[in-house]
C-alpha positions as CSV (number, residue, x, y, z in Angstrom):
1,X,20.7,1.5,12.9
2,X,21.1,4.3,9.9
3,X,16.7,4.7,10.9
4,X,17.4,5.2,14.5
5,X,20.4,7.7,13.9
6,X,17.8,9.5,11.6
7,X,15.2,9.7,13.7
8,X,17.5,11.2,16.8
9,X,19.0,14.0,14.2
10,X,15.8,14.9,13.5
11,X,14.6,15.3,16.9
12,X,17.9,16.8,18.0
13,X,17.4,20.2,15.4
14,X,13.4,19.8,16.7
15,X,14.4,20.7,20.3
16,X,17.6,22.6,19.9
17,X,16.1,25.1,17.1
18,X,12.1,25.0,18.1
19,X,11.7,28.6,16.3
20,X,14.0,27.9,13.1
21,X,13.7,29.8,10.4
22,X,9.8,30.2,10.9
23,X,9.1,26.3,11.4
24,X,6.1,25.1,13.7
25,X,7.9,21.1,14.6
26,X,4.8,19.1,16.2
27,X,4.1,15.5,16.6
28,X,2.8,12.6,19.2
29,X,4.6,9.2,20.7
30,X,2.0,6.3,20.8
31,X,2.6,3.1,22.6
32,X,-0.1,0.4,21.8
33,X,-0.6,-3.6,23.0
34,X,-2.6,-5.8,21.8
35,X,-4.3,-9.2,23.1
36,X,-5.9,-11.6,21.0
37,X,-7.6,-15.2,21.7
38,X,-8.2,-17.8,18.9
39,X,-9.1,-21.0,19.0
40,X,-5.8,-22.9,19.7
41,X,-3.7,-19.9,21.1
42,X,-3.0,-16.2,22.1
43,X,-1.1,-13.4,20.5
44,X,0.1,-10.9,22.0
45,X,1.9,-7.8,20.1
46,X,2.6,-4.4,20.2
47,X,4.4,-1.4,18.9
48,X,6.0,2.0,19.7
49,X,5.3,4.8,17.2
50,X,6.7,8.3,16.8
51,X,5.5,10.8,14.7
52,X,7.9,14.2,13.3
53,X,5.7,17.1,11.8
54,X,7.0,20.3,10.3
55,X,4.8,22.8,9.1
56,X,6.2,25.9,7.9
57,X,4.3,29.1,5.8
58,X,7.3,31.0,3.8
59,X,4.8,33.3,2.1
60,X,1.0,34.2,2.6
61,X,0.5,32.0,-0.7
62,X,2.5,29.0,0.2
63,X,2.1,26.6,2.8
64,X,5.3,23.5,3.3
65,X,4.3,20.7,5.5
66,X,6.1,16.8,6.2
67,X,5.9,14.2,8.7
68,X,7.9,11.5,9.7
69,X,7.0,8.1,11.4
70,X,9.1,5.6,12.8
71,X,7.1,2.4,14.1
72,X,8.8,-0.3,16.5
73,X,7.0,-3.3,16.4
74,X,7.6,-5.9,20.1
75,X,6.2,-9.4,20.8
76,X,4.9,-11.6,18.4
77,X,5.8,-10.2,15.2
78,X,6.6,-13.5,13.2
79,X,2.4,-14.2,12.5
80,X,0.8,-17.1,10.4
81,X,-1.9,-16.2,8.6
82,X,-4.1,-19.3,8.3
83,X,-4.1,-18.6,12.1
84,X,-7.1,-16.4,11.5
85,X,-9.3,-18.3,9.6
86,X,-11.2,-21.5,9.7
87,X,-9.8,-24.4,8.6
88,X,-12.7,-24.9,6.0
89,X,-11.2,-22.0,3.8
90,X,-7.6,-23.6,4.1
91,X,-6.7,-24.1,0.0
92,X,-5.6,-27.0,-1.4
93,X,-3.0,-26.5,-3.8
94,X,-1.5,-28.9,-6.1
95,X,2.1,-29.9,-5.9
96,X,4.8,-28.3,-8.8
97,X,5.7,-31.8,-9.4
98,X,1.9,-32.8,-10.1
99,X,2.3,-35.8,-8.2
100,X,-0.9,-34.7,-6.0
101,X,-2.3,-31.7,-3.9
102,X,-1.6,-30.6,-0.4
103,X,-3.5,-28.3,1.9
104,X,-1.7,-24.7,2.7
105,X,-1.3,-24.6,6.7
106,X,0.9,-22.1,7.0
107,X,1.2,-18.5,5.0
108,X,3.6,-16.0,7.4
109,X,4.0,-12.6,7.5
110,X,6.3,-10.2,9.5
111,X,5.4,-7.3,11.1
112,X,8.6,-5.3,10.4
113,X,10.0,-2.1,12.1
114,X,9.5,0.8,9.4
115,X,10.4,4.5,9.3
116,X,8.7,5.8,6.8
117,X,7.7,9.9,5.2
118,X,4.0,10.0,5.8
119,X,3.0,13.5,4.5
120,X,5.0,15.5,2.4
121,X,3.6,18.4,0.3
122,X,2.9,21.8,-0.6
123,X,-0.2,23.9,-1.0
124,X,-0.2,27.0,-3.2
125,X,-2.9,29.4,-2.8
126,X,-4.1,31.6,-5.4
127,X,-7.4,33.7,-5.9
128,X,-8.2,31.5,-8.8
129,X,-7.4,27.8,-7.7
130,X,-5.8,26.1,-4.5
131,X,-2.9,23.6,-6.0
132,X,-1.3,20.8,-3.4
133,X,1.7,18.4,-4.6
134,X,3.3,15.9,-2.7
135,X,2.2,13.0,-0.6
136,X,-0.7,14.0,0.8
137,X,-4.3,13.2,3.2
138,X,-7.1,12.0,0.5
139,X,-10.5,11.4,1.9
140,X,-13.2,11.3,-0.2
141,X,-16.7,11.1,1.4
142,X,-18.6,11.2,4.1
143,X,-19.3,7.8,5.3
144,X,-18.2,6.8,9.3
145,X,-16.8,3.6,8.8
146,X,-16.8,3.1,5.1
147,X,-16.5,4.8,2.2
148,X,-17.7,3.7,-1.6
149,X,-16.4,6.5,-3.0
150,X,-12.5,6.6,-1.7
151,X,-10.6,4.8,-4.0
152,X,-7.5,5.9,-1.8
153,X,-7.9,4.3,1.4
154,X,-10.2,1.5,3.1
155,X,-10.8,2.1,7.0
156,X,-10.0,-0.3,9.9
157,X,-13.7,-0.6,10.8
158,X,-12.8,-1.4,13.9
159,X,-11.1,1.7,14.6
160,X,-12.3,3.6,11.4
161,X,-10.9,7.4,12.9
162,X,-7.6,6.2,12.9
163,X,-5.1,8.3,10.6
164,X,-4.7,7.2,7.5
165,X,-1.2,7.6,4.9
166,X,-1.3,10.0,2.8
167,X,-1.4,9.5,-0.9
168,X,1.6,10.6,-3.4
169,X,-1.3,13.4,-5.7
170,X,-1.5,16.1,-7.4
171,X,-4.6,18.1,-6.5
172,X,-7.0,21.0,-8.2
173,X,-9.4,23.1,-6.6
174,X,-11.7,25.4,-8.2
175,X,-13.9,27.5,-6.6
176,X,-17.2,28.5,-8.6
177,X,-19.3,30.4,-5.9
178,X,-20.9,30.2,-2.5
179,X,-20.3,26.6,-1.2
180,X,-19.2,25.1,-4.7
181,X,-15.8,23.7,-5.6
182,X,-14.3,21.9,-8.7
183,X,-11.2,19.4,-7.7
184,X,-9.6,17.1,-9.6
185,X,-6.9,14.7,-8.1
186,X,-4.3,12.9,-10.2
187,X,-2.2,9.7,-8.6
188,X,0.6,9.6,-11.1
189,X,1.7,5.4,-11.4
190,X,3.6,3.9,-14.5
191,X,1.2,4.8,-17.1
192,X,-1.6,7.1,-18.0
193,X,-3.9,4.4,-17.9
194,X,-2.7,3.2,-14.6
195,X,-2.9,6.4,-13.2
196,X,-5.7,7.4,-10.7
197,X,-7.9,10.2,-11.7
198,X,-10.6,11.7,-9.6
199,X,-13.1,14.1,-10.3
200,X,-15.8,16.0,-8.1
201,X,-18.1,18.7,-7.7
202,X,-19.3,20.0,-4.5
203,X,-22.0,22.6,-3.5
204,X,-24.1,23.2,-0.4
205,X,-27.4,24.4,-0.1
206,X,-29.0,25.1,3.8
207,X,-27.9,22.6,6.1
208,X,-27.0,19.6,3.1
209,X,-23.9,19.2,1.2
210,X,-24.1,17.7,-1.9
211,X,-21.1,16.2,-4.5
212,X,-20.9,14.4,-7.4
213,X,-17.6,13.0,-8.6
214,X,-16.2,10.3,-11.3
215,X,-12.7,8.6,-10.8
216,X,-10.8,6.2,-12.7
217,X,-8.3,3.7,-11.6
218,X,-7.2,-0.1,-11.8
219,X,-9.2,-2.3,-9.5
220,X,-6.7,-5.1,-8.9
221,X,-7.1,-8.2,-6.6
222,X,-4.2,-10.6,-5.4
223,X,-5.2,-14.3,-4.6
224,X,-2.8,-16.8,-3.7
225,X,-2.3,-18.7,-7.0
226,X,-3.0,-15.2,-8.8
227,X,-4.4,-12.0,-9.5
228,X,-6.3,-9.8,-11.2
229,X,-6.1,-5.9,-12.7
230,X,-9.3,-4.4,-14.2
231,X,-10.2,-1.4,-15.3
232,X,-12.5,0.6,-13.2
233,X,-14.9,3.9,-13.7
234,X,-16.4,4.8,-10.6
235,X,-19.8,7.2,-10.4
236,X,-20.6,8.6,-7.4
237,X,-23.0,10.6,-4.8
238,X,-22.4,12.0,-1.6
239,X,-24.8,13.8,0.5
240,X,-25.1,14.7,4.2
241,X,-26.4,17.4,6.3
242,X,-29.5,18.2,9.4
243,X,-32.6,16.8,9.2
244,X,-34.8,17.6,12.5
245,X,-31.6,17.2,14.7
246,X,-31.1,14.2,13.0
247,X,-27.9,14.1,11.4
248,X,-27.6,12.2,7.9
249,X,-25.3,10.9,5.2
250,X,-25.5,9.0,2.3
251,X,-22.8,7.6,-0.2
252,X,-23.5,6.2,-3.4
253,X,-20.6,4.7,-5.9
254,X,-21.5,2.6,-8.9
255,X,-18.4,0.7,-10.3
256,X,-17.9,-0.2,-14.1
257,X,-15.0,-2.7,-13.7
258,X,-15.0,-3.0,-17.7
259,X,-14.8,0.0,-20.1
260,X,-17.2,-1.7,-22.6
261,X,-19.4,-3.2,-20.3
262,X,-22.9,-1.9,-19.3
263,X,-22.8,-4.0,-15.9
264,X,-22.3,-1.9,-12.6
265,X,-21.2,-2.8,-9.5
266,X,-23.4,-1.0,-6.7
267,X,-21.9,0.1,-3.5
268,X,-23.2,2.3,-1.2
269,X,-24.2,3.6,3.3
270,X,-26.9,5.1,4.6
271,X,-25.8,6.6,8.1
272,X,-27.5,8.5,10.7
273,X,-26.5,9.9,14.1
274,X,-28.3,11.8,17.1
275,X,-26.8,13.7,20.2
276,X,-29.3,13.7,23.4
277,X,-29.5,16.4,26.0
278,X,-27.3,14.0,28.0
279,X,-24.9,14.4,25.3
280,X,-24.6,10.8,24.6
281,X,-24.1,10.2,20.6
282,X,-25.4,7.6,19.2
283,X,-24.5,6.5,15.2
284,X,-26.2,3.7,12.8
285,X,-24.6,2.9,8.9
286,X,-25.7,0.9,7.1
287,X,-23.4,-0.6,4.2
288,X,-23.9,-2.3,0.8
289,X,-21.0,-4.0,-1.2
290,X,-22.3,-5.8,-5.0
291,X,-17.6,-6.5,-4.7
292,X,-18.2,-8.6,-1.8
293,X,-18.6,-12.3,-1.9
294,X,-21.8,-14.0,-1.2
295,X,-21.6,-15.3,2.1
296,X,-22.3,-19.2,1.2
297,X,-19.8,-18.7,-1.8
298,X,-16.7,-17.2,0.4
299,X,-13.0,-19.0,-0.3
300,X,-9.9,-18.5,1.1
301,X,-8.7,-15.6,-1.7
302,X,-11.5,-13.2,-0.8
303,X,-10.1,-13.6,2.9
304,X,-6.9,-12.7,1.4
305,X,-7.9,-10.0,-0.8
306,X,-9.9,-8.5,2.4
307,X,-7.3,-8.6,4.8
308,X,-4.8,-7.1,2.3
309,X,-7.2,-3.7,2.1
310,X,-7.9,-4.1,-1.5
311,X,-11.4,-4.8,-1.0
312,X,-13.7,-2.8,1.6
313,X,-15.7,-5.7,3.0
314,X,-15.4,-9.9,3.2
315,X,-19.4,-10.2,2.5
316,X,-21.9,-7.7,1.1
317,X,-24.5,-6.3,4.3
318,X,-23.0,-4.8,6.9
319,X,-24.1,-2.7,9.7
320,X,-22.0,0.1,11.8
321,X,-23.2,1.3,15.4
322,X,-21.9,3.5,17.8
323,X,-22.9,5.3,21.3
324,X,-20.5,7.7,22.9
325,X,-21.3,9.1,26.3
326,X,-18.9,11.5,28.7
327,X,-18.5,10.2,32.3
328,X,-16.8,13.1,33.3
329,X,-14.6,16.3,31.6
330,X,-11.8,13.6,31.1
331,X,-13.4,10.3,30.4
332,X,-15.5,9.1,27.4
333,X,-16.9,6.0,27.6
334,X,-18.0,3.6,24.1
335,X,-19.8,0.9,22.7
336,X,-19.5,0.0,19.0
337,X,-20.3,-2.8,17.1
338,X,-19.8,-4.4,13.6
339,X,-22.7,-7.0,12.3
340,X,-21.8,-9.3,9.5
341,X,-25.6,-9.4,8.3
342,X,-25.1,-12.2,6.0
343,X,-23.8,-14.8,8.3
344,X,-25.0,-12.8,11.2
345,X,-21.6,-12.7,13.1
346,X,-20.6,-9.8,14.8
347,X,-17.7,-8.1,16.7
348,X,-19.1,-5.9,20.0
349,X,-15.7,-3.2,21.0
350,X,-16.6,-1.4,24.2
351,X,-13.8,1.4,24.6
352,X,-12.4,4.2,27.3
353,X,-11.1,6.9,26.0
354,X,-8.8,8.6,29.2
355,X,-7.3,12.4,29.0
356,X,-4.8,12.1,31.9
357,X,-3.3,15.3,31.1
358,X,-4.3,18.1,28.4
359,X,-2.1,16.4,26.0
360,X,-1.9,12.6,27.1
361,X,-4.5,10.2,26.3
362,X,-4.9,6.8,27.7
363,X,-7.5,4.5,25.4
364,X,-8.5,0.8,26.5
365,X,-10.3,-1.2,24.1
366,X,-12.1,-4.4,24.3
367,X,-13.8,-7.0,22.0
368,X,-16.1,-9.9,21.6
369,X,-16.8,-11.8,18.6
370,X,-19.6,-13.6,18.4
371,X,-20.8,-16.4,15.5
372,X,-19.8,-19.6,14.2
373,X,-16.4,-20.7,13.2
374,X,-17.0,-20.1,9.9
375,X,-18.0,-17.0,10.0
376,X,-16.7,-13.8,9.6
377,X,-16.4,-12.4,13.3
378,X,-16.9,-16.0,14.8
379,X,-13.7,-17.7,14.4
380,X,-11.2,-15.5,17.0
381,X,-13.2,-15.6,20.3
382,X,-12.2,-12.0,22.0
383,X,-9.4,-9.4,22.4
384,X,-8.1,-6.5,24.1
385,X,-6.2,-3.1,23.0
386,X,-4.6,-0.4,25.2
387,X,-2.7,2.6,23.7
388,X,-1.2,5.5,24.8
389,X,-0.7,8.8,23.4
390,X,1.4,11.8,23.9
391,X,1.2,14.8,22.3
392,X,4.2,17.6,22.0
């Protein structure tokens, strides 16, 4: 109750003061519903979503911006986990009396209503630096669907241009020249050595863009009996630019997930994209992952540790297509695809992407999984999305 009260005082000074003391108040209502078809039954769920943004400059130097979500969740909310997965990765677990072991069936999870600050942070500007505080976006690199060198966020491949929550940083940038900056970003958490530290240097030179960067953090993994912290220094590479029309990235991060050991962990995509006279778009990246499991050696934690987004990928070769083509002034049309290239599953999502007015978008999403029951994209059999947005 006290989240709905907030959320009608806020929009109640929104549209009775819309040029309050100097504040710009934006934001977007989305309405989405999903359909999906496994093996024994259908789920069907959906949610309502509202997004509050103020953005307000009190000085030339100084720039004050916040936004606030509030996310209704409808149909099946109440969701069992095991639901999603072959029963070959079901764990057997033994019993606390150690009379014997039984097999997990069920492992719920909610999908709860949540109202929640999403950005909240300020950006000083001086001739020297450019300092931002607060909860804010963090995106390293330059990758489409993945990136090995974010240690922030991990994409919904599926939908990989989907905003992402910001992160709670502090953040440094130092311009040295034409084209090349010096940032640091620090992630305060309850120790020094728990807290994130990022480092990068980027320059450009004709049509490429090129950074190098280190970061430190606490790689931590949560199975269902237990979990894991290590500590992890991360080495990375970013480039991307033109190449005959052609245009390229490449992401490179090596992970040391011990301080005194010499072993790295190699993670890394190679991408390319093309637009055609026709304007159709087409994209290809590739993607590596030494973190992933083997795909004969995959249990039911790294399921687990996947779906929870504290790992980027189930298995370890993966590859990202796209095509993009405009039927019209207000209607894109879409095929990607996903390709599990160790157990050669794969998830086809065609897509429509509607402008029914200048600020109302109508999407409709599709999907077809294909592979064995064991595999990655093989086990749920095909879905459907539709979501509506409306800007203000």
């Amino acid at each position: 109750m006290r989240q709905i009260l907030l959320i009608l005082t806020i929009s109640t000074t929104l549209f009775a003061s819309p040029d309050w003391s100097g504040v710009d108040w934006f934001g977007y209502y989305e309405g989405e519903y999903d359909f999906g078809k496994l093996p024994d039954k259908s789920i069907y769920f959906g949610y309502n979503k509202l997004r509050l943004d103020m953005d307000t400059s009190p000085s030339n130097n100084i720039r004050i911006s916040a936004d606030v979500i509030y996310k209704q969740f409808n149909g099946q909310t109440e969701l069992n986990f095991m639901d999603f997965i072959d029963q070959k990765y079901w764990p057997v677990i033994p019993l606390p009396d150690g009379s014997g072991n039984i097999t997990l069936t069920e492992l719920p999870y909610q999908l709860q209503d949540t109202l929640y600050i999403d950005n909240m942070f300020l950006e000083f500007h001086h001739k020297l630096f450019d300092l931002t505080l607060g909860k804010q976006q963090i995106s390293p690199g330059v990758g489409y669907a993945w990136n090995p060198t974010d240690i922030f966020n991990i994409k919904d491949n599926m939908d990989p241009t989907y905003e992402q929550t910001g992160i709670s940083a502090v953040k440094l940038s130092i311009p040295l020249g034409y084209r090349t900056t010096l940032s640091g970003i620090l992630q305060p958490e309850n120790s020094w050595d728990e807290t994130v530290q990022y480092y990068q240097l980027k320059t450009g030179f004709g049509r490429y863009d090129l950074s190098v960067l280190y970061g430190r953090s606490q790689y931590r993994q949560n199975g269902l009996l237990g979990s894991s912290i290590q500590p992890r220094d991360l080495y990375g590479f970013n480039l991307e630019g033109e190449l005959f029309g052609l245009g390229i990235r490449s992401e490179v991060a090596a992970h040391r997930l011990d301080y005194n050991s010499n072993d790295l962990q190699y993670e890394y995509i190679i991408g390319a994209d093309y637009t055609f006279a026709n304007s159709l778009f087409i994209m290809a990246e590739y993607y590596y992952n030494d973190l992933g499991s083997p795909a004969n050696k995959t249990v039911f934690d790294d399921y687990l540790v996947y779906f929870a987004g504290e790992r980027k990928s189930l298995n370890q070769n993966y590859l990202f297509n796209l095509a993009m083509y405009p039927l019209g002034d207000l209607l894109d049309a879409g095929l990607l695809s996903i390709i599990n290239l160790n157990d050669k599953s794969a998830v086809v999502i065609p897509q429509l992407i509607y402008r029914i007015y200048q600020d109302v978008e109508l999407t409709f999403m599709g999907s077809l999984f294909i592979g064995e029951d064991t595999d990655e994209f093989g086990y749920q059999e095909y879905g459907a999305r539709v979501r509506l947005r409306t800007y203000f």
